[in-house]
LUMZA-488077 format. One record per residue (C-alpha): x, y, z negated; residue in three letters. Coordinates in Angstrom, 3 decimals. Example, Ala and Ser with C-alpha at 12.3 -4.5 7.8 and 13.67 -1.06 7.14 Angstrom:
2
PT       px       py       pz resn
PT   12.300   -4.500   -7.800  ALA
PT   13.670   -1.060   -7.140  SER
This chain:
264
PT       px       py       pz resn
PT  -28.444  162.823  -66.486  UNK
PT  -32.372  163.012  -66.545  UNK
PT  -32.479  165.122  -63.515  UNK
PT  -30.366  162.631  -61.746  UNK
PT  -32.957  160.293  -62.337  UNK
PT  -35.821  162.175  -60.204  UNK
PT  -36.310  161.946  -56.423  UNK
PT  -38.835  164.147  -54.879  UNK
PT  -41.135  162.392  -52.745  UNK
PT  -41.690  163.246  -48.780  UNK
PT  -45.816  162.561  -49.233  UNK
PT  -45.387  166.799  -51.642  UNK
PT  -45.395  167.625  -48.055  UNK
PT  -48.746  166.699  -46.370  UNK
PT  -51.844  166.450  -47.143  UNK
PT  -52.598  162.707  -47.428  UNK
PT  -51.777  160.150  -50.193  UNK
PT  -52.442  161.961  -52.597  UNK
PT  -55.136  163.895  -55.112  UNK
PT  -53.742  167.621  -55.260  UNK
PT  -54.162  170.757  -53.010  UNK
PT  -51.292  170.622  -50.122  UNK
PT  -48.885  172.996  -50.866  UNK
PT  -48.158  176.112  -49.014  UNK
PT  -45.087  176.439  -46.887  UNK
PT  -44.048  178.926  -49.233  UNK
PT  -44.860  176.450  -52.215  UNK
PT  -43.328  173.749  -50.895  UNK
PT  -39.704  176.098  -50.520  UNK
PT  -40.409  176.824  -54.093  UNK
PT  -40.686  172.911  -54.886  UNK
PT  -37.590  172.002  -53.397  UNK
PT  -35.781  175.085  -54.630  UNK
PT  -36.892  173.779  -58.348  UNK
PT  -35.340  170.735  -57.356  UNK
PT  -32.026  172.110  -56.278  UNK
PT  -31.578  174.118  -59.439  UNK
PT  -31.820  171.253  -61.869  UNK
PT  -30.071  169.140  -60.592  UNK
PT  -32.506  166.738  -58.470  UNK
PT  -31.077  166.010  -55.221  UNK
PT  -32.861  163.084  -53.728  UNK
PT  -35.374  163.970  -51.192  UNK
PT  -37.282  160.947  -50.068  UNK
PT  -39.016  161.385  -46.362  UNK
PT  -41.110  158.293  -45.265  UNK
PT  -43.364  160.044  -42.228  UNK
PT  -42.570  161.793  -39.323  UNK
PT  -44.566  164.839  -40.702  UNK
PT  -42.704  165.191  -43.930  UNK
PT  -39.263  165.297  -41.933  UNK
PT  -40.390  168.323  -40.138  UNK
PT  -41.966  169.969  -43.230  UNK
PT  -38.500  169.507  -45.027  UNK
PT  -36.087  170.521  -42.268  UNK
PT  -37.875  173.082  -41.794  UNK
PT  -38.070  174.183  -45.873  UNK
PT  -34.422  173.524  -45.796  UNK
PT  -33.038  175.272  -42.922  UNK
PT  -35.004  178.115  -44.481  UNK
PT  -33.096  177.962  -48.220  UNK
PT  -30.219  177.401  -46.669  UNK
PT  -29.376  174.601  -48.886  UNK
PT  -29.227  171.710  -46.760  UNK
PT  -25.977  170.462  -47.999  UNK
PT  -27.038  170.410  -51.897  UNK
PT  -30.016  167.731  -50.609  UNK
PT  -29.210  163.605  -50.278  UNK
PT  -31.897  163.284  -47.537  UNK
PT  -33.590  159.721  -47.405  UNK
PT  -35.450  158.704  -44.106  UNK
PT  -37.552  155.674  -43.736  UNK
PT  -38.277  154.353  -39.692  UNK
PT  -42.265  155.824  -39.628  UNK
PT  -42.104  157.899  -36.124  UNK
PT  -44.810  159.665  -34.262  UNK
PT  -46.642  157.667  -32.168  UNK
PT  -48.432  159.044  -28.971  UNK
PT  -52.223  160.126  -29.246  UNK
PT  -51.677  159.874  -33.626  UNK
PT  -49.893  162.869  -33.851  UNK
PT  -51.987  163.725  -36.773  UNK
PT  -51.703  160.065  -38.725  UNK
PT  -49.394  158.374  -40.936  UNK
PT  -49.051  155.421  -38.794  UNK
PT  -47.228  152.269  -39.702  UNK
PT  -43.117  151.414  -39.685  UNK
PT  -41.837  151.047  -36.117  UNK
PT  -37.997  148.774  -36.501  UNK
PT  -35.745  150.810  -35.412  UNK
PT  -34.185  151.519  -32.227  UNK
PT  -30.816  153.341  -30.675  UNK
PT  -33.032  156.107  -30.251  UNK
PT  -34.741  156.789  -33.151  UNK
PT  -31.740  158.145  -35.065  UNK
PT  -31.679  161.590  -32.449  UNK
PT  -35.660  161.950  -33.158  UNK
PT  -34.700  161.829  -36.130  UNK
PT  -32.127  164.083  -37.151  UNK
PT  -34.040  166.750  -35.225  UNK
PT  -37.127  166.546  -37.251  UNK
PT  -34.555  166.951  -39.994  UNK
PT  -32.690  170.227  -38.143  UNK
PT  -29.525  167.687  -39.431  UNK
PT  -26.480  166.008  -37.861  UNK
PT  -26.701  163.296  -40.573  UNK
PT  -28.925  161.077  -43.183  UNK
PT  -27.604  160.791  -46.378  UNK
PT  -29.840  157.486  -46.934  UNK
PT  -31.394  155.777  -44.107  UNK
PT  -33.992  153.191  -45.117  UNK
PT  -34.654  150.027  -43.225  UNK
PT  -38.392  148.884  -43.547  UNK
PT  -38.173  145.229  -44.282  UNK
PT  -40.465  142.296  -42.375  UNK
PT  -40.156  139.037  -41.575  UNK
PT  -38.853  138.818  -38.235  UNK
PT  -35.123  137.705  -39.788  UNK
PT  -33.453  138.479  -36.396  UNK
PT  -35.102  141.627  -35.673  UNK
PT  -34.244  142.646  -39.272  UNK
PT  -30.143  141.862  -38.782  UNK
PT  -30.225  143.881  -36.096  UNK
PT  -31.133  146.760  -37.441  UNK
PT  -28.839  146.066  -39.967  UNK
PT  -26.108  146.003  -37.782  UNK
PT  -27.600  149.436  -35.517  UNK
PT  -27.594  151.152  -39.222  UNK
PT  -23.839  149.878  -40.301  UNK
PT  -23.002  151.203  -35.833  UNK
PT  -24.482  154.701  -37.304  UNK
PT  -22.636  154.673  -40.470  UNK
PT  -19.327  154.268  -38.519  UNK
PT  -20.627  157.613  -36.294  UNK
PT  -20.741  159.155  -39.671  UNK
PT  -24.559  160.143  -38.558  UNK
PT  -25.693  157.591  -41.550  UNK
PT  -24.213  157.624  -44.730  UNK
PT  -25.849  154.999  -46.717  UNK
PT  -28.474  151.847  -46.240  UNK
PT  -31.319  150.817  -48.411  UNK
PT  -33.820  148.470  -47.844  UNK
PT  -37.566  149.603  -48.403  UNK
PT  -40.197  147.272  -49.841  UNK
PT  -38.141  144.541  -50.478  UNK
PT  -38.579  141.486  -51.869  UNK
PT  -36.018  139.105  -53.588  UNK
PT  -35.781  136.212  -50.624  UNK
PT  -34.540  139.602  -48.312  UNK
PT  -31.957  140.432  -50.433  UNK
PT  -30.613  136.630  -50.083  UNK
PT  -31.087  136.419  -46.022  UNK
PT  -28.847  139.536  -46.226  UNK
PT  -25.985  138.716  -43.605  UNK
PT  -22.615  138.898  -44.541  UNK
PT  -20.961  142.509  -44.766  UNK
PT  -24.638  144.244  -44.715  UNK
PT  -24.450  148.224  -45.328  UNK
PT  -27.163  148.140  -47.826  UNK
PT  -26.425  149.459  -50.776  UNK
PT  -29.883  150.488  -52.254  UNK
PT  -33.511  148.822  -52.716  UNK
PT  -36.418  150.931  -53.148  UNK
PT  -40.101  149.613  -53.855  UNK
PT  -43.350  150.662  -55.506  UNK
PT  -42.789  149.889  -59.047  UNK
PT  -45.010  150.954  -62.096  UNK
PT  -47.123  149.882  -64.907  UNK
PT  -50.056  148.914  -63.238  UNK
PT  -47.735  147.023  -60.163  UNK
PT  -44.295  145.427  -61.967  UNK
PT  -43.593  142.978  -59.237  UNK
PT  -40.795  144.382  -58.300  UNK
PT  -38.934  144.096  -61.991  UNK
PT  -37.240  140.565  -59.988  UNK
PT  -36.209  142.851  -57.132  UNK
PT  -34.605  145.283  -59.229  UNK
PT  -32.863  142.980  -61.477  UNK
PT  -31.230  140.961  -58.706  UNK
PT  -30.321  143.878  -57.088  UNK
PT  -28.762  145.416  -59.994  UNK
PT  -26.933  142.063  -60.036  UNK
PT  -25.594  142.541  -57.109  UNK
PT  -24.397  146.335  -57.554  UNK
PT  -27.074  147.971  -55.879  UNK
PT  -28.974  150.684  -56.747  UNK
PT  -32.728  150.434  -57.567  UNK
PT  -35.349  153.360  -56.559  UNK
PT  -39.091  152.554  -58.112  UNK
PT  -41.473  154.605  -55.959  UNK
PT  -45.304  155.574  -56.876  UNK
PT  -44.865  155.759  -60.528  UNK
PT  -48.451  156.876  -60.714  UNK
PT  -50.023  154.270  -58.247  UNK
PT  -51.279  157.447  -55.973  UNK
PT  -52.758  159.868  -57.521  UNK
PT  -56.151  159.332  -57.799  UNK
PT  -55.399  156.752  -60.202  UNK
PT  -54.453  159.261  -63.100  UNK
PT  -58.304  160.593  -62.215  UNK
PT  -59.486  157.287  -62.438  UNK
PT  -58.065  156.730  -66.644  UNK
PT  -60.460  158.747  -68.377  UNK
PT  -57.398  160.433  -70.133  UNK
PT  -56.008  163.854  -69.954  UNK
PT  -54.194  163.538  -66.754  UNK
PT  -50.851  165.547  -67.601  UNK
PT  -51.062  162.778  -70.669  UNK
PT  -51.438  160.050  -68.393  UNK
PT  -48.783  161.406  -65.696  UNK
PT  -46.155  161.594  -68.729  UNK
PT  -46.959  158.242  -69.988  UNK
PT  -46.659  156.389  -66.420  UNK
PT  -43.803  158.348  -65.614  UNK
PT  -41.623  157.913  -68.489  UNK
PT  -42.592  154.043  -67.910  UNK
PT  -41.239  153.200  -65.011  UNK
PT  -37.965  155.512  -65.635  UNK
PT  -37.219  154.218  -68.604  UNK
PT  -37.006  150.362  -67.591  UNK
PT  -33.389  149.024  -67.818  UNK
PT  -33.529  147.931  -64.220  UNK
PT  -34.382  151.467  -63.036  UNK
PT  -32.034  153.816  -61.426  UNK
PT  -34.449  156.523  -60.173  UNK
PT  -37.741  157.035  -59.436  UNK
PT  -39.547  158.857  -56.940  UNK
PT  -41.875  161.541  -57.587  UNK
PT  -43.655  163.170  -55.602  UNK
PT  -44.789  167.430  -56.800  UNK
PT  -46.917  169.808  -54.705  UNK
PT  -46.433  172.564  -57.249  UNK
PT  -43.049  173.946  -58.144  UNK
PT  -44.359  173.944  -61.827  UNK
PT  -44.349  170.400  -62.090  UNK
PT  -40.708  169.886  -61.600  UNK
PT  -39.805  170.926  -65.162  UNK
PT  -43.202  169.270  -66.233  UNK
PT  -41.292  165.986  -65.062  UNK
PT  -38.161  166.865  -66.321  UNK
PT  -39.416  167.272  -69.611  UNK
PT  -41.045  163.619  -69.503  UNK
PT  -38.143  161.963  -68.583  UNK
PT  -36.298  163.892  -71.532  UNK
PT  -38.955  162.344  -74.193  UNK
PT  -37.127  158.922  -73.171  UNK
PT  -39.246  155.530  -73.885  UNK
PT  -42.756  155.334  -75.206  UNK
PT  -43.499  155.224  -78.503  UNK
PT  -45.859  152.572  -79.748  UNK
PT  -49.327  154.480  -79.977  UNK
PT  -48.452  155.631  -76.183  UNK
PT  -47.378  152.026  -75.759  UNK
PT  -51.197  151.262  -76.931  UNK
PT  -52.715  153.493  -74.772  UNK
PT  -51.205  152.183  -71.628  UNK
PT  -51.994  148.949  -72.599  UNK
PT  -55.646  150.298  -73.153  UNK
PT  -55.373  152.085  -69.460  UNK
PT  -53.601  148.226  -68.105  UNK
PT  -56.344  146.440  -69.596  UNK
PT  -59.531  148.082  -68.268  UNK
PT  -57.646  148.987  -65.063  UNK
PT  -55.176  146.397  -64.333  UNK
């Protein structure tokens, strides 16, 4: 089951967020490929940009149906083509944008960007479950939740999932997860490295530090899978070989402590 517990993230696709090269188109095939073979499914898109890089890579491996697709509502905005601008809640018409960045008829996991406007929140709640019942949607998660939205959740909600930033150097999320575990959901920890840069900024041998952070945050109890995200096809079974080594042991338990410590 280790593969199963690795989602690629959306941000391999562009250029942004992150500290590597951006990967060729061909690269990028060759990523998700990787993916497909062993077993990793879960492709997580959060921008507008990395929905058209994937459909795209998909429609061109011809493998569309061997991908769980996961969308969150960040659209393109007029005159920012170019940036990652901020979630928009969603609207009837966001699903047909969306589906053809995606070159799909459906999203395997659509993810609802929570806030604090309760009302506004239901009902997109309630446009999600109207999409599910199109069979256009097949699951709902919430994204960066916190514990108080999982209890204004209205009665018969779709959402089935949580996802939020969860790893050593950020663990605020461990009361998220737990609840939600309580509750049968399932629990996605994204940025298991922070971004990055961060792995730059240790001072250790950054494959070192990318298998210790890694095997972190998938290894806590609370944890169904994580998100990764890989801009070389390389790194795929670099990953899959962390999450094989299972929980730290206590000098790599020491050194994160170390890294926690002077970073935290």
């Amino acid at each position: 089951m280790t593969a199963a517990k690795l989602g690629l993230g959306g941000h391999s696709f562009i250029a942004e967020l992150g500290n590597d090269p951006e990967a060729s188109f061909e690269e990028q095939c060759a990523i998700v490929a990787a993916c497909l073979d062993r077993g990793i499914g879960l492709i997580d898109t959060t921008y507008y940009q990395e929905r058209l890089a994937l459909g795209e890579v998909l429609e061109r491996l011809g493998r569309r149906d061997e991908a769980e697709i996961m969308a969150w509502n960040f659209f393109k905005q007029p005159g920012k083509e170019r940036e990652l601008v901020g979630f928009t809640p969603y609207e009837p018409e966001h699903l047909a944008a969306m589906l053809t960045e995606l070159r799909t008829d459906r999203i395997d996991m659509l993810v609802v960007h929570v806030h604090d406007d309760a009302a506004k929140l239901r009902e997109e709640l309630a446009l999600a479950a109207s999409w599910m019942s199109e069979g256009r949607v097949k699951r709902v998660a919430l994204g960066m939740a916190r514990p108080e939205h999982l209890a204004e959740l209205p009665v018969g909600h779709p959402v089935t999932a949580v996802l939020a930033p969860y790893n050593a150097f950020y663990q605020e999320a461990g009361e998220l997860f737990r609840l939600a575990k309580e509750w049968g959901m399932e629990t996605i920890a994204l940025s298991p490295f922070v971004r990055g840069w961060r792995l730059d900024e240790l001072g250790a041998d950054k494959d070192d530090a990318a298998d210790i952070l890694l095997r972190w945050a998938a290894t806590q109890p609370a944890v169904d899978r994580v998100i990764v995200s890989m801009r070389r096809a390389a790194w795929v079974d670099a990953n899959l070989r962390a999450i094989g080594r299972g929980p730290l042991s206590e000098a790599e338990s020491a050194r994160l402590h170390g890294w926690l410590t002077r970073k935290g």
